[in-house]
N, C-alpha and C positions, 0 to 999 in steps of 0.2 A: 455487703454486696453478695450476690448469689451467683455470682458467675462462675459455671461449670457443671451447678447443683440442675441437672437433666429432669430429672426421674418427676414424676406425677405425685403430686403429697397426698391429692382425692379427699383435700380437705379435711386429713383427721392428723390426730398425733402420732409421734413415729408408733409406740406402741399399740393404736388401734388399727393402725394401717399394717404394722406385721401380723397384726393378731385376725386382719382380714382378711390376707393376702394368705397365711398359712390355711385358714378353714377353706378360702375359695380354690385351692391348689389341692387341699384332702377331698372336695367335691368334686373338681376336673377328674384327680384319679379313681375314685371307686365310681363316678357316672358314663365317665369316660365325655360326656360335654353337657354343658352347662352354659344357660341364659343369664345376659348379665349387663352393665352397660357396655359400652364401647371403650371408654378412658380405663373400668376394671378391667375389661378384658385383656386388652395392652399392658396394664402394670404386672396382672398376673400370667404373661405370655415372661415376661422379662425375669418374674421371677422364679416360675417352672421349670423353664428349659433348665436352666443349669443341674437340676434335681434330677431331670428325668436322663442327662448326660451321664452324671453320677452314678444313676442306677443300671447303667450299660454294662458296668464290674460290679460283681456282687461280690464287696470284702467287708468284713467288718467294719473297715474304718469309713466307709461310704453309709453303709446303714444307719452309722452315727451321726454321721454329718448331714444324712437327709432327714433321718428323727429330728435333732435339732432345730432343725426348718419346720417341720411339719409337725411336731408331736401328738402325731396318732398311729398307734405299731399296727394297726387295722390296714392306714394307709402305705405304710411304708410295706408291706407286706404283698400287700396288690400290687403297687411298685415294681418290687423284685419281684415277682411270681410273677404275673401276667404281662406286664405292660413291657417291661424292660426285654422279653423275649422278641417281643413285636418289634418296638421300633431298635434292634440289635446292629440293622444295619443301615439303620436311617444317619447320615449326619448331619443333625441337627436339623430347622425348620418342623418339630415334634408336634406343634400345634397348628389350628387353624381358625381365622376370625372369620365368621359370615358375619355382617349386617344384615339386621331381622327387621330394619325401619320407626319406629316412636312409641314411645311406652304413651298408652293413653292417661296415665294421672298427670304427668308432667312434663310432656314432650322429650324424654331421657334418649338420647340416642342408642337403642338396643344392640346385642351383638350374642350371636350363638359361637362359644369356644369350643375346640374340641380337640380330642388325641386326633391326627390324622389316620392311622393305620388302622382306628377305629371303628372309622365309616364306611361301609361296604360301598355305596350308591359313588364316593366319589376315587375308591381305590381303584384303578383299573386293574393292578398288580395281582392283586388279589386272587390267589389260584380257587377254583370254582371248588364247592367241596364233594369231593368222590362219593359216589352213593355203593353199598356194595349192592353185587348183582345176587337176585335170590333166584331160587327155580320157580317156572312159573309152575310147574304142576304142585305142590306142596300149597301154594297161592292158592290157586283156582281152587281146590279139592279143599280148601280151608274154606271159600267164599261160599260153597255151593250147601258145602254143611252148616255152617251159619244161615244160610239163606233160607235153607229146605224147613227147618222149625219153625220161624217167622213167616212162612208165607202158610205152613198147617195151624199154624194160630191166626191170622189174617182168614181163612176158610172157616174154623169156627164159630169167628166171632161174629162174621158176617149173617147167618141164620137165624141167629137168635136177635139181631138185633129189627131183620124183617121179620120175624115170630112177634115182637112189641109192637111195632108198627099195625101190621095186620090187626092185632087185638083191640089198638087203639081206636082203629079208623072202626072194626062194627060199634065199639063204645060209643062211637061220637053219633055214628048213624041212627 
């Protein structure tokens, strides 16, 4: 009897389905989201969070335990270095499922996953990023001398190309 046994098998053996669920979790982290069906997207929602909880302390014994899971030091690296910054003060809900609608070969029910903290369009949070202020005289006096040679070459090239013209039209006459 299976009673108890929750989790989604996705139709493979336990070994193909960790060995799917770690590549599709090394892609979430270094794409930051990733298209996929809906049933993957949910198993590898179940299996992430805890990784990317982990990756909140950056000790030794966490790096080990999420290599483990993942074995790609690529991945685990991007991890601690980028991502784990971001969601620092998130607790937990780290991911997010959109439904994308029907894979045209088979009808699959589609799903875009993805780091939250990731997406600009649906962070409100998000502090805008500071531009610094330049002067504008150093600007302008920069634009003007850029501009002033392109427009004595645009003067040039314009004579001579009415000098072809002219020559052409007595030829043709």
């Amino acid at each position: 009897m299976r009673h108890g046994k929750k989790f989604n098998h996705l139709g493979r053996t336990t070994s193909h389905r960790s060995a799917l669920l770690s590549n599709m979790a090394c892609s979430l982290i270094e794409h930051k989201r990733i298209n996929t069906t809906v049933a993957k997207a949910k198993a590898l929602r179940v299996y992430v969070e805890p990784l990317l909880t982990k990756a909140k302390e950056d000790t030794t014994h966490n790096r080990r335990t999420v290599f483990s899971y993942l074995q790609s030091k690529e991945a685990v690296a991007e991890l601690f270095r980028t991502v784990a910054p971001k969601i620092a003060e998130r607790n937990g809900g780290y991911t997010r499922i959109i439904k994308t609608g029907f894979r045209p070969g088979d009808a699959a029910d589609t799903a875009l996953i993805e780091l939250v903290d990731f997406n600009e369009l649906y962070n409100p949070n998000a502090e805008e990023k500071k531009t610094t202020r330049r002067s504008r005289r150093s600007a302008s006096t920069a634009k003007v001398a850029v501009e002033a040679p392109a427009a004595a070459e645009e003067k040039v090239e314009e004579p001579k190309a009415e000098a072809t013209d002219s020559t052409e039209e007595k030829a043709g006459e």
